[in-house]
TILOVO-686189 format. One line per 8 residues: number of its first residue (from 1); for each residue x, y, z of N, C-alpha, C, CB. Coordinates in steps of 0.1 Angstrom, whole numbers, padded with zeros to 4 digits, always signed. Glycine has a CB too. Layout:
BEGIN
NUM = X:Y:Z:X:Y:Z:X:Y:Z:X:Y:Z ~ ...
***
This chain:
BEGIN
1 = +0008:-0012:+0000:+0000:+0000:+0000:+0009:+0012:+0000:-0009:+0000:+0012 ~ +0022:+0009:+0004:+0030:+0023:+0006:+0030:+0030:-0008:+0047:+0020:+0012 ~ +0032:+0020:-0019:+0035:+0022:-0032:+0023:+0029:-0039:+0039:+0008:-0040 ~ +0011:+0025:-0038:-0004:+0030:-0041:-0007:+0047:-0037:-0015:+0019:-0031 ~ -0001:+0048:-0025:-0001:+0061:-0020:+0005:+0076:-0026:+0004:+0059:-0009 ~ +0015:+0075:-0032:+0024:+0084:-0039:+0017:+0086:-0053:+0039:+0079:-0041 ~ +0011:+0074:-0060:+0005:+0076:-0068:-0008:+0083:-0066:+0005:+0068:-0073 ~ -0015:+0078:-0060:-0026:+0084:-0057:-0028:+0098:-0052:-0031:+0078:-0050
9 = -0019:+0103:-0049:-0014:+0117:-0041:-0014:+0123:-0059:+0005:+0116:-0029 ~ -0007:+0118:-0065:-0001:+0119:-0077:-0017:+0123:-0091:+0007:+0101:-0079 ~ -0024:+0113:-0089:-0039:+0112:-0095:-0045:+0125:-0090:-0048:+0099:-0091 ~ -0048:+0127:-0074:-0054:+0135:-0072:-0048:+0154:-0076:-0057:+0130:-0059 ~ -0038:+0156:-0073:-0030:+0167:-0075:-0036:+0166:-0097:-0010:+0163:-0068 ~ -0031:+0159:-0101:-0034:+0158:-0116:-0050:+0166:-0121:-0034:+0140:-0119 ~ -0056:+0158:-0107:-0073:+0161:-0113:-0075:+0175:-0108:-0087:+0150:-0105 ~ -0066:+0178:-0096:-0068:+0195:-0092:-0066:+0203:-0103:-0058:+0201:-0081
17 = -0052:+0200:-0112:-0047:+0215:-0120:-0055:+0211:-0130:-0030:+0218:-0126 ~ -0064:+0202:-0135:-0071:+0201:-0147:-0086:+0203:-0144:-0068:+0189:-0154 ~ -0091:+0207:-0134:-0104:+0208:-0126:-0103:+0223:-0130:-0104:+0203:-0108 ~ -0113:+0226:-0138:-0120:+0244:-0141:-0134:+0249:-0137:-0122:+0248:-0158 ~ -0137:+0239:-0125:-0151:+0243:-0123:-0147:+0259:-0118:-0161:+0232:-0110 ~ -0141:+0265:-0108:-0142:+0274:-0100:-0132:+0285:-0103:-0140:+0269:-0088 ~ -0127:+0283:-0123:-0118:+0294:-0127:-0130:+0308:-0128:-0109:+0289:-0142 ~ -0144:+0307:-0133:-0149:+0319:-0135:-0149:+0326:-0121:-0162:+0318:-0141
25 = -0153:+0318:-0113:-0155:+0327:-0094:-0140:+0331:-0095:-0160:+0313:-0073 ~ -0132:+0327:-0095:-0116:+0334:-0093:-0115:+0347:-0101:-0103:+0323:-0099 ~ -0120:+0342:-0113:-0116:+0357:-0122:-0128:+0369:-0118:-0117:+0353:-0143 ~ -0137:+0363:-0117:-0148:+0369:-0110:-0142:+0382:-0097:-0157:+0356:-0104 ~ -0134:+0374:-0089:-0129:+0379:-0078:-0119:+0388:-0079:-0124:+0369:-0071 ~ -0114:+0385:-0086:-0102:+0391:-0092:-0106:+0403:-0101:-0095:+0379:-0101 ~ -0115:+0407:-0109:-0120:+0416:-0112:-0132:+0425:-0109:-0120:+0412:-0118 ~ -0135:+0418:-0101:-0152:+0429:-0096:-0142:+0440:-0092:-0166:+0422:-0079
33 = -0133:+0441:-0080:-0130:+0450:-0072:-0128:+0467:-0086:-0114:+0443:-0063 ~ -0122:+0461:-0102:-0115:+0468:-0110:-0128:+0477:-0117:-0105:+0458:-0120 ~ -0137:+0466:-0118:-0151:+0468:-0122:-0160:+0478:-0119:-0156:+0459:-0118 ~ -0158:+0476:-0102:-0164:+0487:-0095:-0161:+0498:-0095:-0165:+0486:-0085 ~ -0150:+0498:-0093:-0143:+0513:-0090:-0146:+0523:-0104:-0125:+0510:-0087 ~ -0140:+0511:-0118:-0150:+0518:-0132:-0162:+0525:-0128:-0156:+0507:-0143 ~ -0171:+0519:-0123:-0183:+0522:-0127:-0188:+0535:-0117:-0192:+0510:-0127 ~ -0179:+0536:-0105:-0180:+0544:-0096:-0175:+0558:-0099:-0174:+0539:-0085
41 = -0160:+0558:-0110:-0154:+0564:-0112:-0168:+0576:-0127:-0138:+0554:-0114 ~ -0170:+0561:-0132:-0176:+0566:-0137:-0194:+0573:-0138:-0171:+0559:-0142 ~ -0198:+0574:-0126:-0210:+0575:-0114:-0204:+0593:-0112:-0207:+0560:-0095 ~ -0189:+0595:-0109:-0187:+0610:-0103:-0187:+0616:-0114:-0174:+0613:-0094 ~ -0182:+0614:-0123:-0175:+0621:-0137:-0192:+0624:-0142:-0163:+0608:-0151 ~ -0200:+0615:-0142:-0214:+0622:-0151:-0222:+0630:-0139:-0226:+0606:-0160 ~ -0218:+0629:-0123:-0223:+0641:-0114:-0215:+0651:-0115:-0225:+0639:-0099 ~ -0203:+0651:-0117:-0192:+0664:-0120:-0198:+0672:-0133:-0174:+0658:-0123
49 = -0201:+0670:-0143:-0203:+0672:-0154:-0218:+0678:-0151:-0200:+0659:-0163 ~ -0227:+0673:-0151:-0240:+0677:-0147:-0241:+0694:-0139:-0245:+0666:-0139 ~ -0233:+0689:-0126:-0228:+0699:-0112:-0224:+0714:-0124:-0208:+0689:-0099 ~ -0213:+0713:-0135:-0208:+0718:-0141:-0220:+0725:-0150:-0198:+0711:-0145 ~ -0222:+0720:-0157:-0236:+0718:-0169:-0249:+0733:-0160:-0247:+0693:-0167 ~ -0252:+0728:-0150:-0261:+0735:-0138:-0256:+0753:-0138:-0256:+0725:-0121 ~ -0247:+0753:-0137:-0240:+0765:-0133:-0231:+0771:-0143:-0232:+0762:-0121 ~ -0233:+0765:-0156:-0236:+0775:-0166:-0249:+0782:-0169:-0233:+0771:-0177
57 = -0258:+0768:-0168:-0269:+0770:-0171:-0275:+0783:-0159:-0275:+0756:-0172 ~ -0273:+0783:-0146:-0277:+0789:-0140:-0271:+0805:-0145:-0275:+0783:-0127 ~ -0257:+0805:-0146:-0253:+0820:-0151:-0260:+0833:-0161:-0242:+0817:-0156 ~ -0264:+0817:-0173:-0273:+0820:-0182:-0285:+0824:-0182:-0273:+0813:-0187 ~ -0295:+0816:-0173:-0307:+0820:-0168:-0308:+0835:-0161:-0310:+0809:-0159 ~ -0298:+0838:-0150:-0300:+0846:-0141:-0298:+0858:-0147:-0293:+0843:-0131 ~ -0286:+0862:-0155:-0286:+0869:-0163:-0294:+0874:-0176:-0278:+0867:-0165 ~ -0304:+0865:-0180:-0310:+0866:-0191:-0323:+0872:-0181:-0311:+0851:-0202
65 = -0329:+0869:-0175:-0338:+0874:-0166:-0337:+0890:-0161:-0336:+0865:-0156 ~ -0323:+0892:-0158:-0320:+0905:-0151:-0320:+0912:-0162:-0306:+0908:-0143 ~ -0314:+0910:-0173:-0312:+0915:-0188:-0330:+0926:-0194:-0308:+0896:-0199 ~ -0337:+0915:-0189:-0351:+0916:-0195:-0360:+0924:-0188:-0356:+0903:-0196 ~ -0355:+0936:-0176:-0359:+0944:-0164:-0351:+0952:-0171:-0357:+0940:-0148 ~ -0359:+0967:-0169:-0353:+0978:-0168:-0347:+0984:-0153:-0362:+0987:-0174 ~ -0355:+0980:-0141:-0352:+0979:-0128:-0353:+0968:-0121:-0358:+0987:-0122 ~ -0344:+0964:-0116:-0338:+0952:-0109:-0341:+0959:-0088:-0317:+0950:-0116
73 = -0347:+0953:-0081:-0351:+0960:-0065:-0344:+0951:-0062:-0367:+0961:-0057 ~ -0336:+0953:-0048:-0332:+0940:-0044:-0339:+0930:-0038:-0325:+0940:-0037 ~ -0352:+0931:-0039:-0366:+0918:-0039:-0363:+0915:-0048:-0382:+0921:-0038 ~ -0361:+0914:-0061:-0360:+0909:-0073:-0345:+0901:-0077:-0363:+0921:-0082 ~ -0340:+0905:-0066:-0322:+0902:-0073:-0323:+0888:-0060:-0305:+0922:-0069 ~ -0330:+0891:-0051:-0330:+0878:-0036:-0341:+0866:-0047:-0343:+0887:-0015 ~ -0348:+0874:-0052:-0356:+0866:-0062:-0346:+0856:-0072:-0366:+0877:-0072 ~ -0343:+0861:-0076:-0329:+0855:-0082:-0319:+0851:-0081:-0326:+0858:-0087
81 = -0319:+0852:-0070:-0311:+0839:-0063:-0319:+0832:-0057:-0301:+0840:-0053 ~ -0331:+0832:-0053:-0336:+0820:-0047:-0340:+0813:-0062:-0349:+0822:-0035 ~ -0339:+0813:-0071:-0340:+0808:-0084:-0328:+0802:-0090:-0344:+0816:-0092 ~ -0318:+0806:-0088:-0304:+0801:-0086:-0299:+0789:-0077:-0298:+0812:-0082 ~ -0309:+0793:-0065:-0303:+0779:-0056:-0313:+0768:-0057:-0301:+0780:-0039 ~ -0323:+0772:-0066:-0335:+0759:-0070:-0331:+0754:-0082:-0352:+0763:-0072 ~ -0325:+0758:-0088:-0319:+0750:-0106:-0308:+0744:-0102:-0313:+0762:-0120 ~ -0301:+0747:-0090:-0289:+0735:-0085:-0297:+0722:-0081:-0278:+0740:-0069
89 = -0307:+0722:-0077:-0306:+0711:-0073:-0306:+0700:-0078:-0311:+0711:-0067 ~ -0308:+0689:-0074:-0304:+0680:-0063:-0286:+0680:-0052:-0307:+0666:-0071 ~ -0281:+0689:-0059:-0267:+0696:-0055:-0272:+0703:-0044:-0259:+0707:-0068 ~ -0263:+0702:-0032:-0262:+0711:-0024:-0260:+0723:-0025:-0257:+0709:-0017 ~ -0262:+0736:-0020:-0255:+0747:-0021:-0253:+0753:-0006:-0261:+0757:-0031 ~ -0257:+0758:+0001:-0253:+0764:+0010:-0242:+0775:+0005:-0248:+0754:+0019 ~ -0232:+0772:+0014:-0221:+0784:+0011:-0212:+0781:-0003:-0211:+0785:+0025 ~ -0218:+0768:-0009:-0210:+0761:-0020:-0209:+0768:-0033:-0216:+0748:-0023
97 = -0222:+0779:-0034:-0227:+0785:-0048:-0229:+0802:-0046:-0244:+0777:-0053 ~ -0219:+0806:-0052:-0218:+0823:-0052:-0222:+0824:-0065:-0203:+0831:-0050 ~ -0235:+0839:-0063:-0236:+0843:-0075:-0233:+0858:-0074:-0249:+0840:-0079 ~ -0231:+0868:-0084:-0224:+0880:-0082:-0236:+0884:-0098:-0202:+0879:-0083 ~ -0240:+0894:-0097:-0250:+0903:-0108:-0244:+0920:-0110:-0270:+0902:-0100 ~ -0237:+0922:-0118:-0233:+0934:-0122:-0238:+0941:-0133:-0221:+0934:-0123 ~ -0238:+0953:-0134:-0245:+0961:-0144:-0234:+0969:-0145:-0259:+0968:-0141 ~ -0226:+0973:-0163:-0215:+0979:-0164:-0218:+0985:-0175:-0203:+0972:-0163
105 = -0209:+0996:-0177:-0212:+1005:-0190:-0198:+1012:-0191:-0225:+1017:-0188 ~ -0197:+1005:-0203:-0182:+1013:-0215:-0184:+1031:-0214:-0186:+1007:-0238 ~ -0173:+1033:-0205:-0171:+1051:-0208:-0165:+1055:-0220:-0160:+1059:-0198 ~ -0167:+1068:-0222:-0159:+1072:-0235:-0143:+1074:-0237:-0164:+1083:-0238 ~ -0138:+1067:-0228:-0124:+1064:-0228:-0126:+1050:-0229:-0116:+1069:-0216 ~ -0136:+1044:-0229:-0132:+1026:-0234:-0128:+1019:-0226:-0121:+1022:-0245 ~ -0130:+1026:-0210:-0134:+1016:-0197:-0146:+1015:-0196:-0129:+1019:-0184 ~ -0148:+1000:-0189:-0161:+0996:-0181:-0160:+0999:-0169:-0165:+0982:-0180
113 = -0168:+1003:-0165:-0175:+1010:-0152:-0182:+1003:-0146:-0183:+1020:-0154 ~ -0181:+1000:-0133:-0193:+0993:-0123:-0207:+1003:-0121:-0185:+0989:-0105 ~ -0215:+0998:-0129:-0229:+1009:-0123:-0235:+1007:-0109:-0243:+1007:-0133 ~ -0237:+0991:-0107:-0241:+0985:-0098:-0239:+0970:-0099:-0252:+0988:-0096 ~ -0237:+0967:-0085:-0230:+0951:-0083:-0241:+0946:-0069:-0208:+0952:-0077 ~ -0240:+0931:-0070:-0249:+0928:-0061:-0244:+0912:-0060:-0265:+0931:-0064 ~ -0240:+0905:-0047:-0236:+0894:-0046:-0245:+0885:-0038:-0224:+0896:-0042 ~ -0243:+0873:-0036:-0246:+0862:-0029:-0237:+0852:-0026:-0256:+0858:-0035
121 = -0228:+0854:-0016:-0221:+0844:-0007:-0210:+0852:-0017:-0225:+0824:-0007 ~ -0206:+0858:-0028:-0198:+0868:-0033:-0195:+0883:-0037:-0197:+0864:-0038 ~ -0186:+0887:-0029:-0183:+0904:-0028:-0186:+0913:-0042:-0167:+0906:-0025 ~ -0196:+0921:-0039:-0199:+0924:-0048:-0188:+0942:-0053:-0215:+0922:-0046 ~ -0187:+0942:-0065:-0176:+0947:-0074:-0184:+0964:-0066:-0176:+0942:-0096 ~ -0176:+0968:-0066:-0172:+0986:-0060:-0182:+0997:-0073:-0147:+0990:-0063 ~ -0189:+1000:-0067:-0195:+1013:-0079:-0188:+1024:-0081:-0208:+1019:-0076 ~ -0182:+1022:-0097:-0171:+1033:-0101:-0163:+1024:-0106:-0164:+1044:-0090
129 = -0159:+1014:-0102:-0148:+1006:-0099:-0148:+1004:-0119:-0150:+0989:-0085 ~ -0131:+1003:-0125:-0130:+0996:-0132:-0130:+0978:-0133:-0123:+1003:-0135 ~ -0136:+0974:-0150:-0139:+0957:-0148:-0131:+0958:-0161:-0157:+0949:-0148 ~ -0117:+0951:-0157:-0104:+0948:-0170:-0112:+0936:-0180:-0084:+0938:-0161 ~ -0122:+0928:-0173:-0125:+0914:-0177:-0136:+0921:-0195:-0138:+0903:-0159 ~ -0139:+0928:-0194:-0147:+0941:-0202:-0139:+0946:-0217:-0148:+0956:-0190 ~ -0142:+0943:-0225:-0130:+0951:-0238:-0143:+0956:-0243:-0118:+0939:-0252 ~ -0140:+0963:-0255:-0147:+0972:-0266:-0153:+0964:-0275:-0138:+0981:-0273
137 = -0147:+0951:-0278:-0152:+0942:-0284:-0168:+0934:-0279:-0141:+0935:-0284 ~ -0168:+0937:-0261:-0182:+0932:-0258:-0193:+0939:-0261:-0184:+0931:-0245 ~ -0192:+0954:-0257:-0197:+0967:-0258:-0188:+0979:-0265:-0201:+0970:-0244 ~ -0196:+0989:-0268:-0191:+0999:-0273:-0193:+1011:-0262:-0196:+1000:-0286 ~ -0189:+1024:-0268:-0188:+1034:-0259:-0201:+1037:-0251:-0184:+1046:-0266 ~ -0201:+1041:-0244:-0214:+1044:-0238:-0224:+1035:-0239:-0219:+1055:-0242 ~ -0226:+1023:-0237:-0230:+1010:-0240:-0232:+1001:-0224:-0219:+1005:-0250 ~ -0244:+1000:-0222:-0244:+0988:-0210:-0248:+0977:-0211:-0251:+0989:-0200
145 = -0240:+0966:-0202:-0245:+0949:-0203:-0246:+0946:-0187:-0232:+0936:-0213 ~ -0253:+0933:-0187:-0254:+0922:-0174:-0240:+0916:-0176:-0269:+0910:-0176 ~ -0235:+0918:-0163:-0226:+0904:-0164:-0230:+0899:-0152:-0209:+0905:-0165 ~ -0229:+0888:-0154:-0232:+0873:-0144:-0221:+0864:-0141:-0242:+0864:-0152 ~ -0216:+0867:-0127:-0209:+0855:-0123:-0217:+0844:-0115:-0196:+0860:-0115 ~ -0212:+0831:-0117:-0213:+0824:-0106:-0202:+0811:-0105:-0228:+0819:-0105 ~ -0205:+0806:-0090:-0188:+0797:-0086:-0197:+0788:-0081:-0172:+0804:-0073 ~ -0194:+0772:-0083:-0198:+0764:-0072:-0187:+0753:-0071:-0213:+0757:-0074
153 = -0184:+0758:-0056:-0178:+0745:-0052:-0184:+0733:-0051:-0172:+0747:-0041 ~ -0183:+0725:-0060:-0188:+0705:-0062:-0178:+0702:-0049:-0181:+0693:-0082 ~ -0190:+0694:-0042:-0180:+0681:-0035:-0182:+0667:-0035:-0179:+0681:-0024 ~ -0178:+0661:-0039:-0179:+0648:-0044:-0186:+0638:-0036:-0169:+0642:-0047 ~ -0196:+0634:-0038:-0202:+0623:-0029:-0197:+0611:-0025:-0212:+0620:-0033 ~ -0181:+0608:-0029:-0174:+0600:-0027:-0163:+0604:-0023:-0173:+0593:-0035 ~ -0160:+0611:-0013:-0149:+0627:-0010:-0136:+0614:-0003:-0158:+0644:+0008 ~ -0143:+0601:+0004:-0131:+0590:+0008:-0121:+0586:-0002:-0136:+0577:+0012
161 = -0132:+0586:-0019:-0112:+0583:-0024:-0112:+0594:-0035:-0106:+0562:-0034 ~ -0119:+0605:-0036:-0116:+0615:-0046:-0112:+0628:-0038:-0128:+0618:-0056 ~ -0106:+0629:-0026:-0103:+0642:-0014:-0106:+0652:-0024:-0084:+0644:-0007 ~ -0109:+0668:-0018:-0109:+0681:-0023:-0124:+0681:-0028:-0098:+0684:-0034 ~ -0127:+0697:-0032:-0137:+0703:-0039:-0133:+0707:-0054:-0142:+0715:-0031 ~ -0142:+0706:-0063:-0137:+0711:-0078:-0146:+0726:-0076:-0143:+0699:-0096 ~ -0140:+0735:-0086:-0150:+0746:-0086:-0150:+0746:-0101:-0146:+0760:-0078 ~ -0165:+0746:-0101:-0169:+0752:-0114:-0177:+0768:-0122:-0177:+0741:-0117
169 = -0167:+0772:-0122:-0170:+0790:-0124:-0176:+0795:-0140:-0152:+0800:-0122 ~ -0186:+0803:-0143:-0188:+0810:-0150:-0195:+0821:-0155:-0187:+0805:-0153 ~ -0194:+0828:-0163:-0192:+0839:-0166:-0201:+0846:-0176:-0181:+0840:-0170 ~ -0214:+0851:-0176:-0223:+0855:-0192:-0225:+0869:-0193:-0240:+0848:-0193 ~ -0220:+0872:-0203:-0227:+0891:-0203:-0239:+0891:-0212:-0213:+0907:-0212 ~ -0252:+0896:-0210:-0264:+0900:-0215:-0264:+0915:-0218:-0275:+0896:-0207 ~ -0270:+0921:-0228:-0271:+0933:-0230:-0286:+0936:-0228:-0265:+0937:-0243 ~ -0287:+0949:-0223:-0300:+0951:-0216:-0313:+0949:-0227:-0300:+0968:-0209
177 = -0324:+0943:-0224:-0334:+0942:-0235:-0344:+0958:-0236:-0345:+0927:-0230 ~ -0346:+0958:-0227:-0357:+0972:-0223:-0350:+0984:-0213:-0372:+0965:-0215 ~ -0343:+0993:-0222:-0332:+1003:-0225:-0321:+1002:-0225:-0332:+1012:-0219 ~ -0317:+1012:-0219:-0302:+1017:-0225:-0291:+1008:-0208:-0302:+1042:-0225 ~ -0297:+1009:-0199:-0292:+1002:-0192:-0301:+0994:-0177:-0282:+1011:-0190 ~ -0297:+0982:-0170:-0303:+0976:-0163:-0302:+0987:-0149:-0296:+0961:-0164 ~ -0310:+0992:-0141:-0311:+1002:-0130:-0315:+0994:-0116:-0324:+1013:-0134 ~ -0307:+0999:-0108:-0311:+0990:-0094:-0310:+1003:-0084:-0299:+0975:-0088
185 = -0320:+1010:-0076:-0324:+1020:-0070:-0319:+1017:-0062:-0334:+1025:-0069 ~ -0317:+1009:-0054:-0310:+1005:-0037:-0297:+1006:-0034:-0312:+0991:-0033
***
């Protein structure tokens, strides 16, 4: 029997390395972890993108609105931002989303001029103040537009393996629809 034993040790080892019932669960194992993280990776990138998408769109909106007033009250400008923080959502905002609403006009030296500025969670621009961001090419001399900032810091609903906030900023100038320039009495 001693002799039977080595072999048989021999047979069985044989039937192990040629045995494939349990190669898919291995590879299985072996890949889900790579799998997931795809699909997770790829889960932030279409909320990043969206988050982004939002806050153009919001710049656009807010401004096209102000654009379309000959007087803007600051009941109307709080109005618009509470319109601003309802098109983010399902995004948080809190202190995450600054909006900034300026009304500027090209002097006849071919600076822009702050007429009036008005912020939310951002400082709003100095009246008088020159805006460098402004050329001749937007407007002409004596000429007023809306510009619209807004910033939102995104934070990732997976902040354990993507650390930090992205900010996504931007920027729309509207030219006034109904006159010569947008007016805020306050």
């Amino acid at each position: 029997m001693g002799i039977l034993r080595p072999l048989a040790n021999a047979v069985r080892l044989r039937r192990f390395w040629s045995d494939r019932r349990g190669v898919s669960a291995v590879e299985f194992a072996l890949i889900a972890p790579i799998l997931i993280m795809i699909y997770l990776a790829l889960a932030e990138l279409t909320l990043g993108m969206m988050a982004s998408r939002r806050t153009s769109h919001l710049a656009a909106t807010i401004g096209d609105l102000a654009a379309q007033s000959e007087n803007l009250t600051d009941a109307n400008i709080t109005d618009l931002w509470a319109i601003g923080t309802s098109m983010m959502q399902p995004f948080t905002t809190g202190t995450s989303l600054k909006m900034r609403l300026t009304s500027v006009t090209m002097n006849s030296q071919n600076v822009a001029i702050v007429n009036w500025s008005k912020g939310q969670q951002m400082t709003p621009y100095t009246k008088g103040a020159p805006v460098p961001a402004i050329t001749t090419a937007q407007i002409a001399a004596n000429e007023s537009l809306m510009m619209t900032e807004v910033e939102y810091d995104y934070d990732s609903p997976i902040g354990n393996f993507l650390p930090g906030t992205s900010k996504f900023t931007d920027t729309f100038f509207h030219h006034p629809r109904n006159g010569q320039a947008v007016t805020n009495n306050n």
